[in-house]
C-alpha positions as CSV (number, residue, x, y, z in Angstrom):
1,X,-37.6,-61.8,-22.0
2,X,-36.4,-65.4,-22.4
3,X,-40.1,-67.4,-21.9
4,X,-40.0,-71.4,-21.7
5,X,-42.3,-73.2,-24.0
6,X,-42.4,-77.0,-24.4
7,X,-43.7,-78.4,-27.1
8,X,-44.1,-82.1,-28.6
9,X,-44.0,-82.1,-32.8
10,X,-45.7,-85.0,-34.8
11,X,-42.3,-86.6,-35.0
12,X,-42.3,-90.4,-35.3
13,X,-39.6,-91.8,-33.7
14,X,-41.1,-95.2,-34.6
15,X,-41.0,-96.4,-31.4
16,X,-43.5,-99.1,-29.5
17,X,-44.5,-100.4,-26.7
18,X,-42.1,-103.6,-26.1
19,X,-40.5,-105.8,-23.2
20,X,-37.4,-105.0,-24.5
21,X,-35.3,-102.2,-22.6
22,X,-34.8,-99.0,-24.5
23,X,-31.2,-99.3,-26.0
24,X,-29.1,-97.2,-28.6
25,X,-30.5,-93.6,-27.3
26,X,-29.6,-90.6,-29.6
27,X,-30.2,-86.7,-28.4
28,X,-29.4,-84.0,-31.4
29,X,-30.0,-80.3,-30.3
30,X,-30.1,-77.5,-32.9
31,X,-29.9,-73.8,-31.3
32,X,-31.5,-70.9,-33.2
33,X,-29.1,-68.8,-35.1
34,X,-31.0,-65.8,-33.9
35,X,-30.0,-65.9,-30.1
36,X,-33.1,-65.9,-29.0
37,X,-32.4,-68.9,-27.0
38,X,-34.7,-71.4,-28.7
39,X,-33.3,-74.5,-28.8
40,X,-35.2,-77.9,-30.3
41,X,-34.3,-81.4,-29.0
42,X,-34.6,-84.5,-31.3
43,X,-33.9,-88.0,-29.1
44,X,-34.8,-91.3,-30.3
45,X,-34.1,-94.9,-29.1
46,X,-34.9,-98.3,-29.7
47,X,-37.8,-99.7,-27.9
48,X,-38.3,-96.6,-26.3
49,X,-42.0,-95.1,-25.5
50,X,-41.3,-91.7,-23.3
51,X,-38.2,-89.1,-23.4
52,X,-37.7,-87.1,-20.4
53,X,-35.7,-83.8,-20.8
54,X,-33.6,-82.0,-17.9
55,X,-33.1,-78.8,-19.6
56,X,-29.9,-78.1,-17.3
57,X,-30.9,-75.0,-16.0
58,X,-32.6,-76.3,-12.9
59,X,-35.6,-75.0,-13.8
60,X,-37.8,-77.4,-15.9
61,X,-38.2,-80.5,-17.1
62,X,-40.3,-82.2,-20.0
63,X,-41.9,-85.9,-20.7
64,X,-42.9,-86.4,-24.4
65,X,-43.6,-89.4,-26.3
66,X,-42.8,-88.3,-29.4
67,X,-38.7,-87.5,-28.7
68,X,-39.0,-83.8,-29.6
69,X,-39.0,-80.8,-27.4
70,X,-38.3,-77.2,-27.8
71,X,-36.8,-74.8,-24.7
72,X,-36.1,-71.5,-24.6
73,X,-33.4,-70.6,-22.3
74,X,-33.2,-67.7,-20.6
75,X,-29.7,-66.7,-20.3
76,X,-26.3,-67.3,-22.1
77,X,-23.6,-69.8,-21.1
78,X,-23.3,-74.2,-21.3
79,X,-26.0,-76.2,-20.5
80,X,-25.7,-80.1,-19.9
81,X,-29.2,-81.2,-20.7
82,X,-29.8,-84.9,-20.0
83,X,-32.3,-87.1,-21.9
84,X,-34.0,-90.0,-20.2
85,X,-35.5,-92.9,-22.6
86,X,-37.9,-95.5,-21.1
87,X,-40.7,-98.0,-21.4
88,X,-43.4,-100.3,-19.7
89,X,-40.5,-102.5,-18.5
90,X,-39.0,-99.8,-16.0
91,X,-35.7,-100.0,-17.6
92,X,-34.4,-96.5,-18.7
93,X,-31.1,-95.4,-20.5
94,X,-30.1,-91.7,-20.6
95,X,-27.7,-89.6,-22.4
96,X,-25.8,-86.1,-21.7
97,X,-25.4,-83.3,-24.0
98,X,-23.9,-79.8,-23.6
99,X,-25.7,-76.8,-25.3
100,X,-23.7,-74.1,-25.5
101,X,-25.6,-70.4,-26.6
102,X,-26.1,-66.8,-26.8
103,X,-28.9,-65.3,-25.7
104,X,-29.5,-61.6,-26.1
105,X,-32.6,-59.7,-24.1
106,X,-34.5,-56.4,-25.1
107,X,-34.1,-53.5,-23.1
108,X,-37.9,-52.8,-22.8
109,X,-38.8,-50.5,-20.4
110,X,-36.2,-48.4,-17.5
111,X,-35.2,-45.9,-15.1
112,X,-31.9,-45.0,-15.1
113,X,-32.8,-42.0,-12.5
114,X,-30.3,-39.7,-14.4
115,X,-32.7,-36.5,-14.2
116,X,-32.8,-34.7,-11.3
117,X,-36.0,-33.7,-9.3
118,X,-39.2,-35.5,-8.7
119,X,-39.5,-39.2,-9.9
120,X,-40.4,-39.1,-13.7
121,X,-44.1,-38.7,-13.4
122,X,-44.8,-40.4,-16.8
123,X,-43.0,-44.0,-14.9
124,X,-43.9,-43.3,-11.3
125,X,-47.0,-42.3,-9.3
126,X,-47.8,-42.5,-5.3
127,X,-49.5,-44.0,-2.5
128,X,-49.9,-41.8,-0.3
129,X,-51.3,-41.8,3.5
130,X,-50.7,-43.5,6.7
131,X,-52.8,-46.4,8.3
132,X,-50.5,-48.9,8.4
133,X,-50.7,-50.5,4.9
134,X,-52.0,-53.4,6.0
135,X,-49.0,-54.2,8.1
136,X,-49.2,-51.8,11.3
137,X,-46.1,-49.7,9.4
138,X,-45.5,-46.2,11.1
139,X,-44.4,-44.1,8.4
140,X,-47.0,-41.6,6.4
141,X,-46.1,-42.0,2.7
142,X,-45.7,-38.7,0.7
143,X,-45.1,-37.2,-2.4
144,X,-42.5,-34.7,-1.2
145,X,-39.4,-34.4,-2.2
146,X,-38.1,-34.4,1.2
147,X,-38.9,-38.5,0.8
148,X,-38.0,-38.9,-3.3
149,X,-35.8,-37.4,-5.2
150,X,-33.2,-37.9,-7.9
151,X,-30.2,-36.5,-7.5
152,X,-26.8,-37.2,-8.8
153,X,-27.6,-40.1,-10.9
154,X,-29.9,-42.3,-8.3
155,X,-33.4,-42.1,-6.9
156,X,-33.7,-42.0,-3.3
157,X,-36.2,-43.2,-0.7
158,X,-36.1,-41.1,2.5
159,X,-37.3,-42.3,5.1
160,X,-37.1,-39.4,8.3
161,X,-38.8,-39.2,11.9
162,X,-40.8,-36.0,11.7
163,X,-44.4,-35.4,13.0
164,X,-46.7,-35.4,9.6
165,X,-51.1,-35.8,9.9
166,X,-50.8,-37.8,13.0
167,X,-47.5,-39.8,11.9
168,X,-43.9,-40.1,13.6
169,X,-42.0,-41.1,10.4
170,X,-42.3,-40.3,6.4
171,X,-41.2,-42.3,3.8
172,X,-42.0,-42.7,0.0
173,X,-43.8,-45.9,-2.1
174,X,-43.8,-45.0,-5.4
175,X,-45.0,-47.6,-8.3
176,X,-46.4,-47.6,-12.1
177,X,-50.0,-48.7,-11.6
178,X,-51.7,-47.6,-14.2
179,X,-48.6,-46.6,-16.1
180,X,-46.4,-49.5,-16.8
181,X,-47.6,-52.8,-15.5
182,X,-46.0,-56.6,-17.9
183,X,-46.4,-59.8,-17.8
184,X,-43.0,-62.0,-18.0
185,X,-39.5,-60.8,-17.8
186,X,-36.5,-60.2,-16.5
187,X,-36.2,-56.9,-13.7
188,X,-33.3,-55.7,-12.4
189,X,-33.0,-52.9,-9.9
190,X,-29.5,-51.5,-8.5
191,X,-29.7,-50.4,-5.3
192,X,-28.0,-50.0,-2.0
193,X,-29.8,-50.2,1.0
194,X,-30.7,-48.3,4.2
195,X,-29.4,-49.6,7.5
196,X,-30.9,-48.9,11.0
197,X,-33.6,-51.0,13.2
198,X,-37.0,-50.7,12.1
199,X,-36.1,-49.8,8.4
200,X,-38.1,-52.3,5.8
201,X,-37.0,-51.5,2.1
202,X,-38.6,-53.5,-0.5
203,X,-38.7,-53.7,-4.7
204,X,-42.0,-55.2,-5.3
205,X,-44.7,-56.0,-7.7
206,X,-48.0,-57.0,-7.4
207,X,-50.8,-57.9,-9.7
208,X,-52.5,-55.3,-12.2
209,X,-55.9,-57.0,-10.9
210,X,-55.1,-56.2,-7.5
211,X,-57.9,-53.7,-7.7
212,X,-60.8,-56.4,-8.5
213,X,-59.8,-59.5,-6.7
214,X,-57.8,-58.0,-3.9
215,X,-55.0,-59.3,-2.1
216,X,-53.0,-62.4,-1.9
217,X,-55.1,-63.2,-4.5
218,X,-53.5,-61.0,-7.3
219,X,-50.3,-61.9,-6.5
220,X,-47.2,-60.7,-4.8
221,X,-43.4,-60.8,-6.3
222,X,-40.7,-59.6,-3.7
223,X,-38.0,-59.1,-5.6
224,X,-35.8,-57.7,-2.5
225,X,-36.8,-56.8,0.9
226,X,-34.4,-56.5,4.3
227,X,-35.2,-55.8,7.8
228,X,-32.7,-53.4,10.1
229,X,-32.7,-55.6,12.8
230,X,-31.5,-58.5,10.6
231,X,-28.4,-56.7,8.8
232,X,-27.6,-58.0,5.6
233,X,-30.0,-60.5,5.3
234,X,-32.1,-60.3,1.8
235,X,-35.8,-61.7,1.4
236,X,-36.9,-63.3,-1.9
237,X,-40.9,-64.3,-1.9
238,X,-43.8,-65.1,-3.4
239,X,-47.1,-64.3,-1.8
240,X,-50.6,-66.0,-3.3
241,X,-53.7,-67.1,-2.0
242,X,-53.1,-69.6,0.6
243,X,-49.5,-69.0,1.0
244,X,-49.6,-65.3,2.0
245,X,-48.1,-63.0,5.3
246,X,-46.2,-65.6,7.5
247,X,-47.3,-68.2,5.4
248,X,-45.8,-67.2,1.8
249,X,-43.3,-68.9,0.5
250,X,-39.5,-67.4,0.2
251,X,-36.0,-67.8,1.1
252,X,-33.3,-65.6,2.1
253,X,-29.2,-64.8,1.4
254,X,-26.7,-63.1,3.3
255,X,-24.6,-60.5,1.2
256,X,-22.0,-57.8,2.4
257,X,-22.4,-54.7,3.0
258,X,-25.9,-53.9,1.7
259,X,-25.9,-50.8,3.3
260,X,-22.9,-49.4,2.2
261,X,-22.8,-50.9,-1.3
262,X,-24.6,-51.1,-4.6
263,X,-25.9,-54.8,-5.1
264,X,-27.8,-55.9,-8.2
265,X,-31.3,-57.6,-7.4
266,X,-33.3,-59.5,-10.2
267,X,-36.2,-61.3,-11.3
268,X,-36.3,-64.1,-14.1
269,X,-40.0,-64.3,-14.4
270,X,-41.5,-67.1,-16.9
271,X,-44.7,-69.2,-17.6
272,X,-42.4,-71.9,-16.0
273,X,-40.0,-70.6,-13.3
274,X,-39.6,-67.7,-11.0
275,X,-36.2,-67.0,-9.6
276,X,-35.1,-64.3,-7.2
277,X,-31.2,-63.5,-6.9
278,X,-28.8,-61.0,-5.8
279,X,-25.6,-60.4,-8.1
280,X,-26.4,-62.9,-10.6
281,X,-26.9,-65.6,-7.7
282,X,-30.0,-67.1,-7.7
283,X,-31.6,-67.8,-4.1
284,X,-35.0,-68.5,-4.1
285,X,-36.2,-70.4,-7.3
286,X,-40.5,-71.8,-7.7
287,X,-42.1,-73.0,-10.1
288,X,-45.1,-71.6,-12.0
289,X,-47.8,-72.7,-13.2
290,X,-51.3,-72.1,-15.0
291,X,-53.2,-72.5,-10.7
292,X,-50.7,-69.3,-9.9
293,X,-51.5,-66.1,-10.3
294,X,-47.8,-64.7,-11.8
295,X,-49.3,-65.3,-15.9
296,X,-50.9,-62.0,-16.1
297,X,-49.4,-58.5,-16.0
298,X,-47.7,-57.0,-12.4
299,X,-46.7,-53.7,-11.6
300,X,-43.4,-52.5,-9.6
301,X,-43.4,-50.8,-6.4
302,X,-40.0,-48.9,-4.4
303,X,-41.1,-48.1,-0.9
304,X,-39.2,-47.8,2.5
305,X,-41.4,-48.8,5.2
306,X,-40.7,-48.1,9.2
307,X,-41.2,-50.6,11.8
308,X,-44.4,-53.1,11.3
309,X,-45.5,-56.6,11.8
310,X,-42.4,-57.5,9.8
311,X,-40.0,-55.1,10.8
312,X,-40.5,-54.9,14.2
313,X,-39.9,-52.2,16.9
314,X,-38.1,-48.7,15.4
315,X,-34.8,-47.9,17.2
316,X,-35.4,-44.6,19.3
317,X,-32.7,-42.7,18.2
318,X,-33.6,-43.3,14.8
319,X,-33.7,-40.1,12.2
320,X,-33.3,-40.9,8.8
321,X,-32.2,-43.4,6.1
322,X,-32.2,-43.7,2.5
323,X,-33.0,-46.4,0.1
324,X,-30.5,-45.3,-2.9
325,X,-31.3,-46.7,-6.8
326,X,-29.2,-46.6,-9.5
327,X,-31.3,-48.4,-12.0
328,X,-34.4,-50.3,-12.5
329,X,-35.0,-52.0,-15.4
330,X,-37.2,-54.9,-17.4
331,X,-36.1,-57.0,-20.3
332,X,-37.5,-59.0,-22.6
């Protein structure tokens, strides 16, 4: 995983504070040979006191007095990273440079779903039970394979209206608590999705603490949810303490076909930025930062839920749909 880390060297630019204007502003940037996306940024200027970096990726900036940053980028392609120069006077000059590189992630940890049966019991365990999961839901989660299985090269999710201990609907939620749980990366999950009113799919993660300091206060990462009475529609959020429920924060896209296609959904997760997107297009992008709670080690989650405070009323004549994944996997 491609983390961000800024840092200010003991470089002199031999700079001081004047009433001159900054003038003459220079911006070198030397990318590591390695492709690990490191890239370190020497500016200097006349009569300038503070360099601030736009890294170009829309994700962070940087304010140094020295003129020397380093940034880690997190994927490959051109970057046009723009340096600011300034000083007490309020004048400021700036300079544009493009940063072309390579960047290559580890494959660190997967499901390609190629075996079939049960979900690999080594990756995946259960919740299991009814009670609404905090969100009035309907279904009864199991561990049957009526609701998960792997078959043909993709897990799926059942979700089927059946009487079960008190229940009108099972479904499956299966995650790697206390099997696989990271903190940083990339995750991306193929999937196609189920379609019919009442339906809630969702690829998740929450906090390893979860179990110590609760929720929203662990931490919530949605990295794809979508409602069956809102076709189409994909949810990207964050919930925390403070901004949690109603009141987290998110945003939405519109794709095609979500139902009947596979779509790719990811997570670029970083000490700086978190960005949510669906086939490579980022949608909902925050910053983080030491106050959150998304610098410590999440888990994942695959559920199908039925009806609930956020998926509303269950269409009657309702009897079964499938969350289908191809892949899930984490890079570093």
């Amino acid at each position: 995983m491609a983390f961000i880390f800024l840092s200010l060297f003991s470089y002199s630019c031999n700079n001081s504070k004047t009433d001159s204007p900054p003038a003459d502003l220079k911006v070198d940037a030397t990318v590591a040979a390695n492709k690990s996306g490191n890239v370190s940024f020497i500016a200097s200027a006349t009569n300038a006191t503070s360099y601030e970096f736009d890294f170009g990726d829309g994700s962070t900036h940087a304010v140094t007095e020295t003129g020397a940053a380093t940034y880690k980028y997190f994927g490959s392609g051109t970057y046009n990273v723009v340096v600011t120069a300034s000083n007490s006077t309020g004048t400021t000059i700036s300079k544009s440079i493009s940063v072309t590189l390579d960047v290559e992630l580890s494959l660190v940890w997967s499901d390609e779903f190629n075996t079939d049966g049960l979900p690999d019991p080594a990756k995946w365990g259960y919740d299991l039970g009814a009670g609404g999961w905090g969100n009035a839901e309907a279904e009864y989660y199991t561990n049957r394979k009526e609701n998960a299985s792997i078959s043909n090269g993709t897990l799926k999710i059942t979700a089927l209206k059946e009487n079960y201990s008190g229940s009108a609907y099972t479904s499956a939620r299966i995650l790697t608590r206390d099997k696989y749980a990271f903190t940083f990366g990339k995750v991306e999950a193929k999937a196609k999705l189920p379609s019919g009113v009442g339906t809630w799919p969702a690829i998740w993660m929450l906090g390893n603490n979860i179990g110590t300091i609760g929720w929203p206060a662990c931490g919530e990462i949605d990295i794809m949810e979508h409602l069956g009475r809102e076709q189409n529609k994909i949810y990207g959020t964050l919930h925390y303490a403070g901004h949690s429920g109603g009141n987290a924060v998110g945003s939405t896209r519109m794709i095609s076909n979500a139902s009947t296609e596979f779509h790719i959904y990811s997570l670029e997760w970083t000490p700086n930025v978190i960005k949510i997107s669906v086939d490579n297009q980022v949608y909902h992008n925050v910053f983080n930062s030491s106050e959150l709670p998304f610098n410590r080690d999440f888990f994942i989650i695959m559920n199908l839920a039925m009806g609930g405070n956020f998926a509303g009323p269950i269409d009657p004549a309702f009897t079964s749909a499938t969350l289908e994944i191809d892949y899930i996997r984490v890079y570093r």
